[in-house]
C-alpha positions as CSV (number, residue, x, y, z in Angstrom):
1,X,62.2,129.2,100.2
2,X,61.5,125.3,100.7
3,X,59.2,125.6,97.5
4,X,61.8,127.3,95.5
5,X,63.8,124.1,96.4
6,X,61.6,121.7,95.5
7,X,60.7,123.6,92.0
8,X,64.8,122.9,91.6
9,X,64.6,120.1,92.4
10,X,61.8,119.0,89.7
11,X,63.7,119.8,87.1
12,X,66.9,117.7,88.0
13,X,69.1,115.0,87.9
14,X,70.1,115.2,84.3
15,X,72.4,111.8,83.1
16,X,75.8,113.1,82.5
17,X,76.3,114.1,78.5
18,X,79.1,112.6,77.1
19,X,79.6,115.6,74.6
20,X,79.4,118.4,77.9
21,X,79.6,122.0,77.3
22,X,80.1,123.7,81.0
23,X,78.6,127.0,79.1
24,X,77.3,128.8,81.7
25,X,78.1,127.0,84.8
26,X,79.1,129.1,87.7
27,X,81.4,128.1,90.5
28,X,79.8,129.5,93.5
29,X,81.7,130.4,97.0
30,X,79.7,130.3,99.9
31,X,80.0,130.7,103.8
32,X,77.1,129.3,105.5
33,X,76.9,131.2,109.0
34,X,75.3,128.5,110.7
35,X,73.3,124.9,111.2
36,X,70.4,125.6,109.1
37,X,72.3,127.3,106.5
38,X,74.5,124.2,105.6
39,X,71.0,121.9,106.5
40,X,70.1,124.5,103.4
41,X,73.1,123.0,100.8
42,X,72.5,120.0,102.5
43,X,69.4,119.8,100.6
44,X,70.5,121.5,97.5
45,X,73.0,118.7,96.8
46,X,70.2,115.9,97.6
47,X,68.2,117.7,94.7
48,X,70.6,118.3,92.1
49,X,74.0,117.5,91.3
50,X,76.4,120.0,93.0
51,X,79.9,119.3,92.2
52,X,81.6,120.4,95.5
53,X,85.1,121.6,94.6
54,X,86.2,122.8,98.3
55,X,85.6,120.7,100.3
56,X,84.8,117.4,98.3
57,X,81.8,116.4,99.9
58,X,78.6,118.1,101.3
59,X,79.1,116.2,104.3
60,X,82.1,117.6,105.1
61,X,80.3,121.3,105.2
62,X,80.4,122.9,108.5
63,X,79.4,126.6,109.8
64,X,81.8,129.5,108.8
65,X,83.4,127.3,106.7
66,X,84.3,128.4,102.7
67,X,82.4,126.1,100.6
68,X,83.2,126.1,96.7
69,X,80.8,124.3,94.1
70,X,79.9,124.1,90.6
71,X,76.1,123.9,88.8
72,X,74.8,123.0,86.1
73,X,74.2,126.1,83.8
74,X,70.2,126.0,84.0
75,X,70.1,125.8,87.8
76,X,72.6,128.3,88.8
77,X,69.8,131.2,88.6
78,X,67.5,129.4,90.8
79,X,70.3,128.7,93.1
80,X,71.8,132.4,93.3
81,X,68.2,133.2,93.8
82,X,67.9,130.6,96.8
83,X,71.4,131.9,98.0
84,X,70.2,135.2,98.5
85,X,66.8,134.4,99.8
86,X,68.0,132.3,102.8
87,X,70.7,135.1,103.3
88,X,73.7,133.2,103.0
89,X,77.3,135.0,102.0
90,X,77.6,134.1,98.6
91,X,79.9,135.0,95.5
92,X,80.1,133.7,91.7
93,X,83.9,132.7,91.7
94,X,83.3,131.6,88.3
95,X,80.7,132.7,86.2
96,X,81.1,131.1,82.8
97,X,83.3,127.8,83.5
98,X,83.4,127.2,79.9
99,X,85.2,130.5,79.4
100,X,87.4,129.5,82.3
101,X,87.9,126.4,80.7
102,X,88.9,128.1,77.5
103,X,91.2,130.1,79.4
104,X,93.6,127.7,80.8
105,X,95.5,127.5,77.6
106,X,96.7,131.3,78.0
107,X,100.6,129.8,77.4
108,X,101.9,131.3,74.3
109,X,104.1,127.9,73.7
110,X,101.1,126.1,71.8
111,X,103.8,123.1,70.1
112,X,102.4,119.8,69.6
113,X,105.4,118.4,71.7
114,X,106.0,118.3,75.5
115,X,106.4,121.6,77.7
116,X,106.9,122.5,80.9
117,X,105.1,125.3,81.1
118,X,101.6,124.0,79.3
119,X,99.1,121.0,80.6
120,X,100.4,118.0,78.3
121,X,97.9,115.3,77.6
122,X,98.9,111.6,78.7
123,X,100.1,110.0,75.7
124,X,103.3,113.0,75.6
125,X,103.4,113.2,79.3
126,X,104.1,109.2,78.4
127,X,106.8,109.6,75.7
128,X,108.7,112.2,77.7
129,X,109.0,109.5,80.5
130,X,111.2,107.8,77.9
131,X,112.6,110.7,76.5
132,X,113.7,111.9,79.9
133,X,115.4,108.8,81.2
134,X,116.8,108.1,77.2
135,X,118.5,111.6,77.4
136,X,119.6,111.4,81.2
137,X,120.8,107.6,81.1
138,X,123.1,108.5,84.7
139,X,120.6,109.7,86.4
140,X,117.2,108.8,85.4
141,X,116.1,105.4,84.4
142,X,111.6,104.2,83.9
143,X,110.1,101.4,85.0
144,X,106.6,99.8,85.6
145,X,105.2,99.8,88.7
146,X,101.3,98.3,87.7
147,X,98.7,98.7,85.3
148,X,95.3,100.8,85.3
149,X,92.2,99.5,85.0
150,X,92.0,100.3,81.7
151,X,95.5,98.2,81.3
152,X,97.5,101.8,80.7
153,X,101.3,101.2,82.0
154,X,101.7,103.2,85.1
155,X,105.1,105.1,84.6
156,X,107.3,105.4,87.7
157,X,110.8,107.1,87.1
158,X,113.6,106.6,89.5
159,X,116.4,110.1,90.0
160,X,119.7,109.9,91.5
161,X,123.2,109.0,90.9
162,X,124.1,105.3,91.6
163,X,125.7,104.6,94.7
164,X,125.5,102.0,97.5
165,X,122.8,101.6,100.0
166,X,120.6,104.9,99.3
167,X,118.0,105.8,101.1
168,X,115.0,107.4,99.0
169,X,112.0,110.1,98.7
170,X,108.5,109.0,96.8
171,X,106.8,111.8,95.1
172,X,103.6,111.6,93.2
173,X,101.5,113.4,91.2
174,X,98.0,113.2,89.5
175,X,95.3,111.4,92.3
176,X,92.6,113.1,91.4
177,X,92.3,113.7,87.5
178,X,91.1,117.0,87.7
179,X,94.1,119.2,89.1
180,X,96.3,119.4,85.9
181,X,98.7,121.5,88.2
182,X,99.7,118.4,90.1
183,X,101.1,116.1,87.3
184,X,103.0,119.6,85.7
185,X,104.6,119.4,89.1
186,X,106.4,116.0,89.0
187,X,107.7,116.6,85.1
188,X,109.2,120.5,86.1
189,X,110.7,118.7,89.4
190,X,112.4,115.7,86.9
191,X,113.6,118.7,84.6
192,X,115.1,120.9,87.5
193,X,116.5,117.8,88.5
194,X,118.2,116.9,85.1
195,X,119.1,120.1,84.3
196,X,120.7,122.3,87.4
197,X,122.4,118.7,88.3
198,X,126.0,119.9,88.7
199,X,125.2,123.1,89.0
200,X,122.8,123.9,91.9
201,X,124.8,122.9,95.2
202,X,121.2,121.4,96.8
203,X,120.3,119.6,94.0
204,X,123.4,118.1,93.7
205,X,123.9,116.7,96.9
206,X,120.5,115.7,97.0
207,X,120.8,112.9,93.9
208,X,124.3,112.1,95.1
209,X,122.7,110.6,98.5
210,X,119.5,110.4,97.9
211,X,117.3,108.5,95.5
212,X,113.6,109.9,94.1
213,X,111.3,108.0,93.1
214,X,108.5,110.3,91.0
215,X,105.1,108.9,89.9
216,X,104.4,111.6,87.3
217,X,100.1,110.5,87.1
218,X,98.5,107.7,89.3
219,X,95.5,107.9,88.4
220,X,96.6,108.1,84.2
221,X,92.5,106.9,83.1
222,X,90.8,109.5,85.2
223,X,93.5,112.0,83.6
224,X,92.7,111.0,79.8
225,X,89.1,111.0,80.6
226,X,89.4,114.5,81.8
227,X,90.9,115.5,78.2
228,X,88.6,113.3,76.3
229,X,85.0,113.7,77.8
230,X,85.3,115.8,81.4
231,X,87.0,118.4,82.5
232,X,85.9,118.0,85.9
233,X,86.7,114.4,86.6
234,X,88.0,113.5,89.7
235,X,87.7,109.7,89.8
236,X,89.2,106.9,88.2
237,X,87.5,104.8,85.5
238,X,87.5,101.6,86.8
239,X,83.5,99.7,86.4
240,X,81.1,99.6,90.6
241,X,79.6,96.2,91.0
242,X,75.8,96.7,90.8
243,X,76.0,100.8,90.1
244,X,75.9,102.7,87.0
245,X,78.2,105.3,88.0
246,X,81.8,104.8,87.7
247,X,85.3,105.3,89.6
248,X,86.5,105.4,92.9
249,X,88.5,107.9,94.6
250,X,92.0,106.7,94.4
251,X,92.7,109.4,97.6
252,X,89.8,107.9,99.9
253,X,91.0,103.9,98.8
254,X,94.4,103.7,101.0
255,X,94.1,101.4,104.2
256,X,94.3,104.0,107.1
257,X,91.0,104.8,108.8
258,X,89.6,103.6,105.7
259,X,85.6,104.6,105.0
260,X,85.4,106.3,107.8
261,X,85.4,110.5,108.1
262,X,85.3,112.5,105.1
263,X,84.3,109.4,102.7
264,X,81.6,107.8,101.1
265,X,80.5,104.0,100.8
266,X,78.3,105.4,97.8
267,X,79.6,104.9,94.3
268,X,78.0,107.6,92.7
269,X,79.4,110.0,95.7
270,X,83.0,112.0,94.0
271,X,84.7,110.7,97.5
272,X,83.2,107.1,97.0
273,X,86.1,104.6,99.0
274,X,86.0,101.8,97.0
275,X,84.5,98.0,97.3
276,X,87.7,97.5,99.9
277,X,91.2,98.8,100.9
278,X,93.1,99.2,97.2
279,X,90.6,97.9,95.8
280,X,91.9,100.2,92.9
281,X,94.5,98.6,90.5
282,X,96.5,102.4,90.4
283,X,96.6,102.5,94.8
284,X,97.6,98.9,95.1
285,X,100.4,99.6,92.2
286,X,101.5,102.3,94.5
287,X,101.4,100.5,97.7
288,X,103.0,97.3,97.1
289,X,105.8,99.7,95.8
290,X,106.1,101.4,98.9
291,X,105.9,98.5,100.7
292,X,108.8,96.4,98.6
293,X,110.6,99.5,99.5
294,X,110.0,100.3,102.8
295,X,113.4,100.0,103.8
296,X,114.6,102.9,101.7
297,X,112.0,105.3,101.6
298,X,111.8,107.6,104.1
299,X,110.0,110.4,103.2
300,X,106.0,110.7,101.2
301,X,105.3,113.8,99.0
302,X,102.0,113.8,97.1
303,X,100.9,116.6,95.2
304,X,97.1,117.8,94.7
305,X,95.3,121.1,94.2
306,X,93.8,123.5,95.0
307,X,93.6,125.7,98.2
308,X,98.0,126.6,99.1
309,X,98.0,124.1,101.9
310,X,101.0,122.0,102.7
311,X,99.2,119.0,105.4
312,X,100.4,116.1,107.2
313,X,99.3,113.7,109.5
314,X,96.5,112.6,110.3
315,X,93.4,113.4,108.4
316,X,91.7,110.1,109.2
317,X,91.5,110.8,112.7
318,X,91.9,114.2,115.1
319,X,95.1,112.5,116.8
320,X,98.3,114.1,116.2
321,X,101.4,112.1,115.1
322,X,104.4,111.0,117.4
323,X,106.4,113.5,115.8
324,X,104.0,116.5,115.3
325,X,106.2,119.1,116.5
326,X,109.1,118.1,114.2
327,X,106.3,118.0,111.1
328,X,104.6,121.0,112.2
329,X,108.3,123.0,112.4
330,X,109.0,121.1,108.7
331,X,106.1,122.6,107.2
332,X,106.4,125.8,108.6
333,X,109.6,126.4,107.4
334,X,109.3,124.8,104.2
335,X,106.0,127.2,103.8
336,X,108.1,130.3,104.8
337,X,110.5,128.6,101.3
338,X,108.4,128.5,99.2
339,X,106.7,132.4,99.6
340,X,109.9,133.6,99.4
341,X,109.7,133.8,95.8
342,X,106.1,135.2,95.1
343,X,104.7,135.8,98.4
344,X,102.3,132.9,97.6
345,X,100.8,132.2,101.2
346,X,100.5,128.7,102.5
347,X,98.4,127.3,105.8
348,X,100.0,123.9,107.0
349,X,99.4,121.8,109.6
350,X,97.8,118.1,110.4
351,X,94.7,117.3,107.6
352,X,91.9,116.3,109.8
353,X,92.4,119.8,111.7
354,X,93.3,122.4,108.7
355,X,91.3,121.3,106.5
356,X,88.3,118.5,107.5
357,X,88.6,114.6,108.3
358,X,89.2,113.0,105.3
359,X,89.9,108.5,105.5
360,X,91.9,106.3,103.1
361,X,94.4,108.8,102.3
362,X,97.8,107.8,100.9
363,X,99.9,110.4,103.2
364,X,98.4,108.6,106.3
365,X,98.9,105.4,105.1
366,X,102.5,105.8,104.0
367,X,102.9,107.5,107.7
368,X,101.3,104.6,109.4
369,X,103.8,102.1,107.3
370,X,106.3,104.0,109.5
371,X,107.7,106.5,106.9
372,X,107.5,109.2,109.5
373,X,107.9,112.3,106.9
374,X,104.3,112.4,105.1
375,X,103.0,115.1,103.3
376,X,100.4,116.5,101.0
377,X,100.3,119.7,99.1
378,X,97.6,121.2,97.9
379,X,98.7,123.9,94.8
380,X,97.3,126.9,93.7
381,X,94.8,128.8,94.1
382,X,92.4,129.7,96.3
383,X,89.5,129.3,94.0
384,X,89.8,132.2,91.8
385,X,90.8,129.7,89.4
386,X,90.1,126.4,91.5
387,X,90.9,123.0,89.4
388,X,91.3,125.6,85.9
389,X,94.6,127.0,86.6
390,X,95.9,128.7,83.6
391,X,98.9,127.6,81.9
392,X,100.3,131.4,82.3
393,X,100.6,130.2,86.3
394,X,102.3,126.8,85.8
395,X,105.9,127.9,86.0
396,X,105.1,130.3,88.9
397,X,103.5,127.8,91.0
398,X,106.4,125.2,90.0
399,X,109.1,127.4,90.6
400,X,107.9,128.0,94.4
401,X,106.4,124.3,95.2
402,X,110.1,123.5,93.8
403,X,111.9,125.7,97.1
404,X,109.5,123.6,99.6
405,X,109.9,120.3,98.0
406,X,113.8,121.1,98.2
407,X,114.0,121.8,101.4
408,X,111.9,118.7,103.0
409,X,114.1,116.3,101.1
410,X,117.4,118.4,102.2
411,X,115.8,118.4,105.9
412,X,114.9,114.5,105.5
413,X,118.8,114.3,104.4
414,X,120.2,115.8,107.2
415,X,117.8,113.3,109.6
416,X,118.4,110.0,107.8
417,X,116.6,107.3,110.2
């Protein structure tokens, strides 16, 4: 088996193509049973380059544990071949990821303009920031919260209906480039907020006393990059002193346990932390904002994908927050919400514990600045479709995440602090 690894091996680490075709990559799932088994994709991802999808990092791969990850087209023989010679569980959740990739546009709404229910590209995602807040004048207005490294405006649009001394939520969408779902999120919330105020009692009460603050794509280069040259980007774009490979992972590059579990000091590595704390132009942005605001904000919703999880605190560390029982009951009930509509089943509990230990998150930091409701979902699927969600699921997934998101900020209402 060792020699079928090497002979892998030999053949690798191809320079990434600027011009990539993912024609025949497959999108394995795999559950090593034991230590020698994940020693065994251990070294498969020293040898080649694995893009792990669930979890993020090889490191983080323990025993029993569902591991998702994408090859390159001319290793993933070899590799099913290794699979079933060291007799690990194994399935191809994706056997052509070009096809997949293909597939995503399965919406029959093909415009050139914005929708809600298809993946719009950054510069109209951009526009309808204007356009939103232009046609809702009383109850949306846009500002600038930074600049990315690449100098792109970051977009940050503020919900509610004036009135003295609100308190607010902060919602954002698009840390990791990849998960298209997450930046559709924050534009369907902003239109279910524009259009059912007045008409839905919950909605209305919740911009008459509270204000939202939605951040529809933090990290906007990463997401042009993954429209322009990879689909499979997860990073931002911004230049590593003395390395080749760019971007850092805007998720790993908060201040709160940072560089510790679950992230890499390697710049090449998809979960690489960064040079320092915010060392990111697009995580500072969104942290001095928080923190000019700290007085008002009182609850942290970022969205990511995939694997139907709704997390909070902690994921840097195994400790459980002051208030865990008061999270825990928060996400079970707004899990319970939001399968009410399609029986779309969601695990929830602290990071570190329900998923792996993961530093430098923005959810723990936000918690640790003392805005005690913090929380991270993690969309659709569960890997059938993984970071290639067709468009054909959009409203679905929406239309549910909307129920939970809904009733954390009417909870947070009700326990103003």
């Amino acid at each position: 088996m060792w020699a079928l690894l090497v002979l892998i091996g030999a053949a690798s680490v191809s320079a990434h193509l600027q011009d990539l075709s993912y024609d025949g990559q497959k999108v394995f799932r795999v559950i090593p049973q034991n230590d020698e088994q994940v020693e065994i994709l251990n070294f498969l991802a020293r040898i080649m380059e694995v893009d792990f999808w669930q979890p993020d990092s090889v490191t983080l791969v323990r025993p029993k544990m569902q591991v998702d990850f994408r090859v390159e087209a001319e290793k993933s023989f070899k590799v099913e071949d290794l699979l079933k010679e060291s007799g690990m569980e194994y399935q191809v959740l994706i056997d052509n990821l070009q096809a997949a990739l293909d597939a995503q546009f399965d919406s029959k709404a093909r415009a050139a303009s914005h929708s809600y229910e298809k993946y719009n590209n950054w510069d109209t995602i951009a526009a309808w920031t204007a356009d939103i807040a232009a046609q809702n004048p009383d109850l949306v207005s846009r500002s600038v919260i930074g600049e990315t490294y690449e100098g792109r405006p970051m977009y940050l649009l503020k919900m509610g209906k004036s009135g003295p001394n609100k308190k607010a939520i902060f919602m954002d969408c698009g840390f990791h480039a990849r998960e298209w779902i997450s930046p559709a999120f924050c534009q369907w919330f902003v239109k279910e907020a524009v259009e059912t105020y007045g008409k839905d009692t919950v909605m209305t009460t919740l911009l008459d006393k509270l204000d939202f603050y939605v951040l529809p794509v933090v990290n906007i280069d990463g997401y042009i990059y993954t429209w322009t040259n990879d689909r499979m980007w997860r990073k931002t774009r911004s230049k590593n002193a003395g390395s080749i490979c760019i971007g850092t992972d805007p998720n790993r590059n908060f201040d709160a346990g940072w560089c510790t579990a679950g992230a890499s000091k390697s710049p090449c590595a998809a979960t690489y932390c960064g040079s320092a704390p915010e060392s990111e132009k697009e995580t500072k942005a969104l942290a001095d904002f928080i923190r000019e605001h700290l007085s008002t904000i009182k609850a942290y919703l970022t969205i990511h994908s995939y694997s139907q999880l709704l997390l909070f605190p902690y994921s840097y560390t195994y400790d459980l927050p002051s208030n865990y029982q008061e999270l825990n009951a928060i996400a079970r009930a707004a899990s319970k919400e939001l399968a009410s509509l399609y029986n779309t089943k969601y695990t929830y509990g602290p990071g570190a514990t329900t998923i792996y230990p993961a530093a430098g998150g923005s959810d723990d930091w936000a918690y640790d600045q003392g805005i005690k409701y913090s929380f991270t979902f993690e969309l659709r699927d569960t890997g059938r479709y993984g970071f290639l969600l067709p468009e054909s699921q959009i409203k679905p997934t929406c239309e549910e995440t909307l129920l939970a998101v809904k009733y954390i900020a009417n909870y947070v209402l009700e326990h103003l602090y």
